[in-house]
C-alpha positions as CSV (number, residue, x, y, z in Angstrom):
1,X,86.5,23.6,151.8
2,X,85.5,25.7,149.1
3,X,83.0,25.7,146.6
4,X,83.2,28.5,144.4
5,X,86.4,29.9,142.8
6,X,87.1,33.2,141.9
7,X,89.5,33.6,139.3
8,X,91.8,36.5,139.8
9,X,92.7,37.1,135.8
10,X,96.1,39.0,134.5
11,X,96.5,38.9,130.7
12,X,98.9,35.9,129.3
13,X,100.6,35.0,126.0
14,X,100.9,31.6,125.2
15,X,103.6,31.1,122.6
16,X,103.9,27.1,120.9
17,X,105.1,26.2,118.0
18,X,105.3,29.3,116.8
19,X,101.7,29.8,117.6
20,X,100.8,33.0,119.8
21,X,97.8,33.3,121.4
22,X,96.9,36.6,124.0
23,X,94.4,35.1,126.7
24,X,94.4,35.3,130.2
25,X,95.9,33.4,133.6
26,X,94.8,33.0,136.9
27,X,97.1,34.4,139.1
28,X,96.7,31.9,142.2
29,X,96.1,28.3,140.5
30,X,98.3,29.3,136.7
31,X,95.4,28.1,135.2
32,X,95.4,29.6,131.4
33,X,92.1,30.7,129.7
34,X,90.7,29.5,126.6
35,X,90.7,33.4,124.7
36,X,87.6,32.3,122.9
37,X,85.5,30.8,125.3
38,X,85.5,33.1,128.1
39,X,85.8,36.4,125.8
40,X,89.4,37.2,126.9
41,X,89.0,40.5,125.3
42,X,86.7,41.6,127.7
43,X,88.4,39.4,130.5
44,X,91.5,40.6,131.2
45,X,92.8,42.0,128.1
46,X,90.5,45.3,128.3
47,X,90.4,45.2,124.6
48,X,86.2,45.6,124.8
49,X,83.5,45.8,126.8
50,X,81.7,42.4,127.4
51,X,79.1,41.3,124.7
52,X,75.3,40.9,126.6
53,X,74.8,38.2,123.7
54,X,78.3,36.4,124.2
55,X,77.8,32.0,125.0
56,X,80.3,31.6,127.5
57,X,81.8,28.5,128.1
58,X,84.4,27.6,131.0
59,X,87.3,25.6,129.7
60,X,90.8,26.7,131.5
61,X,94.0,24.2,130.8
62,X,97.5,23.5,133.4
63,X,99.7,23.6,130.1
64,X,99.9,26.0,126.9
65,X,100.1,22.9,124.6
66,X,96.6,21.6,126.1
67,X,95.1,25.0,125.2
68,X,96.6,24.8,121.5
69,X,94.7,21.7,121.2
70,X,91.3,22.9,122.6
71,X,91.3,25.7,120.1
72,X,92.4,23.4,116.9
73,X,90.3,20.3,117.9
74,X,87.3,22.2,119.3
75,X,87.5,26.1,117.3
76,X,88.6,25.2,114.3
77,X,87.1,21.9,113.6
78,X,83.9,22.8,115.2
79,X,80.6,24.4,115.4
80,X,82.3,27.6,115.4
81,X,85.3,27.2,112.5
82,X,83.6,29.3,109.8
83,X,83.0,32.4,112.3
84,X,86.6,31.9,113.6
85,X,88.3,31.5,110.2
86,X,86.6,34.9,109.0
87,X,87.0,37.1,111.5
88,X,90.8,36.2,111.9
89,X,90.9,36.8,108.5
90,X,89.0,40.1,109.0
91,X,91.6,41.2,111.6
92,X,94.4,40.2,109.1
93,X,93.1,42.4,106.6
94,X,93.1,45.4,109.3
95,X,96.8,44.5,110.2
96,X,97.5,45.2,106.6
């Protein structure tokens, strides 16, 4: 029996409700990534190089919908909405 796991990570989009979100998967158990809480940018998605001062947190979900939650009940409504709400509006402005 094991006690460790070792996620194997392949980048993932999660599309609901017209909500896309790039995170990453495991590729033996499917479980899906929260982007936020494990730096998925750094993860999987080689977008940057891992922060030293990054708090990681593990929280990995079965279904898409059950990650769309975590973020809006958790991200957004939590300790961390202000930070999240201006830097997506930072990368908005770059998209521009």
């Amino acid at each position: 029996m094991a006690y460790v796991w070792e996620p194997r990570w392949e980048p993932y989009t999660v599309e609901v409700d017209g909500i896309k979100i790039r995170t990453c998967r495991d590729k033996t158990t499917g479980m899906i990534a929260c982007p936020i809480c494990i730096h998925a940018a750094s993860k999987c998605l080689d977008l940057s190089k891992e922060p030293r001062d990054y708090n990681y947190e593990n929280s990995f979900f079965f279904s898409p919908t059950d990650l769309i939650i975590h973020i809006r009940e958790y991200h957004f409504r939590g300790k961390n909405a202000k930070i999240l709400r201006e830097k997506l509006a930072e990368t908005a402005k770059r998209r521009h």
